[in-house]
C-alpha positions, 0 to 999 in steps of 0.5 A: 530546459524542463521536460513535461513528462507524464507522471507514472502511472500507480496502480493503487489498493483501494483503502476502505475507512475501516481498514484506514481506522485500524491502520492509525489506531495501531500506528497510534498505539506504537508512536504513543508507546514507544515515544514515552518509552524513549523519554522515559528510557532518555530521562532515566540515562541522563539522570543516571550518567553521574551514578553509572559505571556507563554501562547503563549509559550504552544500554540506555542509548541502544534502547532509546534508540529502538524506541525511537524507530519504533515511534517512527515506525508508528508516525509512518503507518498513520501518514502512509495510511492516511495518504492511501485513503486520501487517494482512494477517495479522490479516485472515487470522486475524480476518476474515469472509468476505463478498461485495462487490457491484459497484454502478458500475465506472469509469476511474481514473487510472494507479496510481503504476507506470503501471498501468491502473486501475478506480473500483469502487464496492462494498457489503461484506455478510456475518456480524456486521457492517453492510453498508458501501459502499467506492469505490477504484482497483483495477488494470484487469488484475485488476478489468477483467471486473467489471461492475455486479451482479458478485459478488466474494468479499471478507474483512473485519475487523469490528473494524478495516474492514479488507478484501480482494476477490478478481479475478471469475474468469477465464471458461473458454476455448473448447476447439476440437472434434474433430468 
C-alpha cells in the first residue's frame, strides 16, 4: 500500500531569461565542441588501428572519453538550466504568496564559488497550503541580517513545494543632520 506523502519542499534560486541564455549558450559551445572532438578523435583511432602500434589507440580512447564527458557535461547545463527557469517561471505564474519565519540562523560552508553561506531553518505558511518547514544554505551576504523571529516574504507553489524568499531589507542609513 502506497503512502501519499507530501513532496519536499525545494528552496528554488529564481533564474532570469538572461542568466537561462548564458547558461545554454555555453552548454551549447561545450556539447557542440566536445562532440565533434569526440567523432573526430573516435574516427581518427578507428582509422589508425591497423597503422598503430596501439599506443594512439589507448591515447585515442582516453581522449575520446574526455570529450565524451565534457559534451555531457555540456547537454547537462542546458537541461539543468532550461528546468530551473521552467520552475521559475511556473512559481511566477502559480504561486502564493506567503511568509517564512526564521526559526534558528546558522554557519555553512562556503558555496561551490567561494560564497559565505547561512543554514536558515524556516517554517513556509500562507493560503491553501499546510505550513511546512525547510532548513538550507542561503548566501551570507543576502540572509546575514536574518536573525531568529525575522519574517521573510516568500512564494510557494502549492502543487510542486516549490519556493522562493526574499532578502529581510536592508535598514535605512543615518542621515547626518544639518543642525
Amino acid at each position: 500500500m502506497a503512502i501519499d506523502r507530501p513532496r519536499e519542499p525545494v528552496l528554488l534560486d529564481p533564474k532570469g531569461p538572461v542568466i537561462t541564455a548564458i547558461a545554454c549558450t555555453v552548454g551549447a559551445v561545450l556539447f557542440l565542441g566536445a562532440a565533434g572532438a569526440f567523432v573526430y578523435v573516435t574516427v581518427r583511432t578507428v582509422t589508425d588501428l591497423a597503422r598503430s602500434d596501439g599506443g594512439w589507440v589507448w591515447a585515442g580512447a582516453g581522449l575520446a572519453l574526455a570529450a565524451a564527458f565534457v559534451a555531457y557535461g555540456g547537454i547537462s547545463t542546458i537541461l539543468f538550466a532550461r528546468a530551473e527557469r521552467r520552475a521559475t517561471v511556473e512559481l511566477a505564474a502559480h504561486g502564493v504568496d506567503a511568509t517564512a519565519l526564521v526559526l534558528a540562523v546558522t554557519s555553512a560552508p562556503p558555496s561551490n564559488d567561494d560564497h559565505d553561506q547561512i543554514r536558515l531553518l524556516i517554517r513556509i505558511d500562507g493560503p491553501g497550503f499546510e505550513p511546512f518547514e525547510h532548513s538550507g544554505e542561503v548566501l551570507r551576504y543576502l540572509f546575514g541580517s536574518a536573525r531568529q523571529g525575522t519574517v521573510l516574504p516568500a512564494r510557494v507553489d502549492v502543487t510542486t513545494r516549490t519556493f522562493t524568499i526574499e532578502p529581510p531589507p536592508t535598514p535605512p542609513t543615518p542621515q547626518a543632520g544639518n543642525g
